[in-house]
C-alpha positions as CSV (number, residue, x, y, z in Angstrom):
1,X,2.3,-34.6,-0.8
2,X,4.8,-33.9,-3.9
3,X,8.0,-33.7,-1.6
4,X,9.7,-36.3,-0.1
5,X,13.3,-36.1,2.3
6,X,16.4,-37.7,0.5
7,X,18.0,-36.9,3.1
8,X,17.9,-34.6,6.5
9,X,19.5,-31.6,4.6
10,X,18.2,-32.8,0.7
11,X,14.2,-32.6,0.0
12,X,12.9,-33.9,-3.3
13,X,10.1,-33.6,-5.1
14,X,7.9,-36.0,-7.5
15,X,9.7,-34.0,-10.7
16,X,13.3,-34.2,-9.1
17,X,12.9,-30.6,-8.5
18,X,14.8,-30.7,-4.8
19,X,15.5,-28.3,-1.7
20,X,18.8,-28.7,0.0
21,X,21.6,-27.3,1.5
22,X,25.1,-27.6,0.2
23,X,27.0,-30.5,0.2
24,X,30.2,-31.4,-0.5
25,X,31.4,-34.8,-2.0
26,X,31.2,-37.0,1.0
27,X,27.3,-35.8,1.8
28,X,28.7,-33.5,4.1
29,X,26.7,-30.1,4.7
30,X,28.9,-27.0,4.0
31,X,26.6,-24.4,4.7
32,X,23.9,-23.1,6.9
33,X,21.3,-22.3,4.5
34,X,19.1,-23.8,2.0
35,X,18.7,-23.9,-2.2
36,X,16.0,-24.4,-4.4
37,X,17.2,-26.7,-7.6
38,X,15.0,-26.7,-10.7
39,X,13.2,-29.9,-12.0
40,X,15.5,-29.3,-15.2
41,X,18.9,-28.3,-16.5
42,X,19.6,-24.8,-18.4
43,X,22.6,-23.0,-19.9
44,X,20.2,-20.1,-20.3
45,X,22.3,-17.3,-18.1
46,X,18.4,-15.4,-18.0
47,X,16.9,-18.8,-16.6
48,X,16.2,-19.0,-12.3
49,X,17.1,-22.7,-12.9
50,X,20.5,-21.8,-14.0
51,X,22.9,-23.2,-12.1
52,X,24.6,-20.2,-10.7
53,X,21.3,-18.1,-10.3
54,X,20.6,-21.5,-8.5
55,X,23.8,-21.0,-6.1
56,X,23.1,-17.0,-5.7
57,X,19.5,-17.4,-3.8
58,X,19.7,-18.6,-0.4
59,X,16.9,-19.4,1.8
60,X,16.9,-19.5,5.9
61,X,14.7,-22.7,6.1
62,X,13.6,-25.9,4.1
63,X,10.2,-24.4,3.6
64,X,11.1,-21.1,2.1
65,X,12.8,-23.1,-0.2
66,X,10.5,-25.1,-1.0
67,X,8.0,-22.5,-1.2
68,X,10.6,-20.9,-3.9
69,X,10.5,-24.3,-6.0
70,X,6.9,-24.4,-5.8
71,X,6.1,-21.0,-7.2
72,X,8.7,-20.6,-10.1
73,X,8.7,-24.5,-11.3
74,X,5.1,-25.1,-10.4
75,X,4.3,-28.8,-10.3
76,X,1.6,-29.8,-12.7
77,X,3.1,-27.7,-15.0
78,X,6.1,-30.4,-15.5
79,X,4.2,-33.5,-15.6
């Protein structure tokens, strides 16, 4: 299994590509739905990993998300 939970509302996988709701700076969840973060940083607008294409998509459940990660940053293509 690639992914592993960070915490209840933060999944991570073996590249650091992660699936998580919001949080704010305390750890505290801020909203009821769930992200898909990249395994990498971009400041290509065009990108899905860039940040605010990141914060647009929004996912009803951990496993959607994951699902989401999965398919667009596939794993053994980042190792």
């Amino acid at each position: 299994m690639s992914w592993h939970k960070h915490l209840e509302s933060s999944w991570l996988r073996s590249d650091l590509a992660a699936a998580a709701k919001p949080h704010n700076e305390e750890a505290v969840v801020t909203g009821d739905y769930w992200l898909a973060w990249p395994p990498y940083v971009t400041e290509n607008t065009a990108d899905p990993a860039h940040h605010d294409n990141v914060l647009r998509r929004r996912f009803k459940t951990r496993e959607a998300a994951m699902a989401y990660v999965d398919k667009t940053w596939p794993l053994e293509t980042q190792e």
